[in-house]
C-alpha positions as CSV (number, residue, x, y, z in Angstrom):
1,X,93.1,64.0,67.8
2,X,95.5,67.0,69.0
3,X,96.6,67.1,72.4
4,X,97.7,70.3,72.1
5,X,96.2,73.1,74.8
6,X,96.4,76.6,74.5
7,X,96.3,77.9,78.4
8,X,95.9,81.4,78.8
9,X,97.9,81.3,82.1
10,X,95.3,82.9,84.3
11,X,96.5,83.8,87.8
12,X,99.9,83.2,86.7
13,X,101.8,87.1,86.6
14,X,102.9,89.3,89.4
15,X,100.2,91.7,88.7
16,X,97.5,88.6,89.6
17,X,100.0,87.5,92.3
18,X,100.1,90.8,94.4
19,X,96.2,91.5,93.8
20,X,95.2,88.3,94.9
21,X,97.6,88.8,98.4
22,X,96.3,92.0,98.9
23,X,92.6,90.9,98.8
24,X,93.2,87.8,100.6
25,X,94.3,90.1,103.5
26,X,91.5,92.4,103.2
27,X,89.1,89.6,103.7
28,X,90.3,88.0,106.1
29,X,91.1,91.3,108.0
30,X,87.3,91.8,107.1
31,X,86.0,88.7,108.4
32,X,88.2,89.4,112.1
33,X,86.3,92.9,111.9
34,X,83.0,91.2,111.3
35,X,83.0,88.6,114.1
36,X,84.4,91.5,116.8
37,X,81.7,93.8,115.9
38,X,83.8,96.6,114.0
39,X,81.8,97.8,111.2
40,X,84.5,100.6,110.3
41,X,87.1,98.2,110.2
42,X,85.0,95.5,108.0
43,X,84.5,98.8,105.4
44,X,88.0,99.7,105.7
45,X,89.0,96.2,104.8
46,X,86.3,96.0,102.0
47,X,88.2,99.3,100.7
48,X,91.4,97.5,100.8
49,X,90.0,95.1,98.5
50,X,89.3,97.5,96.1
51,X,92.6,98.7,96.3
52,X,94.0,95.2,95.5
53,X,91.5,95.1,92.3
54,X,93.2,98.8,90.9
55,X,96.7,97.4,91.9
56,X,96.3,95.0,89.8
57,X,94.8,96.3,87.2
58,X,97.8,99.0,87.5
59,X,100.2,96.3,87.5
60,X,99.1,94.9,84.3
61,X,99.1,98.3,82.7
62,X,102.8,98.6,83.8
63,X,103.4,95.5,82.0
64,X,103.5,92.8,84.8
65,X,100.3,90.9,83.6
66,X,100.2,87.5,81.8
67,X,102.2,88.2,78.3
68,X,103.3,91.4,79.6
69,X,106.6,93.3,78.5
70,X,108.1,92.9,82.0
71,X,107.3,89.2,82.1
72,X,109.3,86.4,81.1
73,X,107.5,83.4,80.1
74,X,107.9,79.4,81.6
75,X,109.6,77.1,79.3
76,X,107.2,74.1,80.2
């Protein structure tokens, strides 16, 4: 029986990092927008999020993704 584990490392790259910040805002920015009644501020937030999903998706063009060239990887 092999305990070995191959873990892709979802989640764990800048590129995932800064997307994940910048939606996290956008919701809860959203959600604020949503309770007060603000329906062009709960679109502009849903429009941020989109903008965090082409961040990073940019990021891990440029190389910031998991097993990218810009990365290094943990010695676990």
């Amino acid at each position: 029986m092999s305990t070995e584990s191959v873990e892709p490392g979802h989640g764990h790259s800048p590129a995932a990092w800064t997307a994940v910040i910048i939606m996290l805002i956008a919701f809860t920015i959203g959600a604020i927008a949503f309770f007060y009644e603000l329906p062009i501020v709960v679109w502009a937030a849903a429009g941020l999020a989109i903008v965090g999903l082409i961040v990073g998706w940019g990021m891990k063009r440029a190389g910031y993704g998991v097993g990218g060239a810009k990365t290094q990887p943990k010695g676990h």
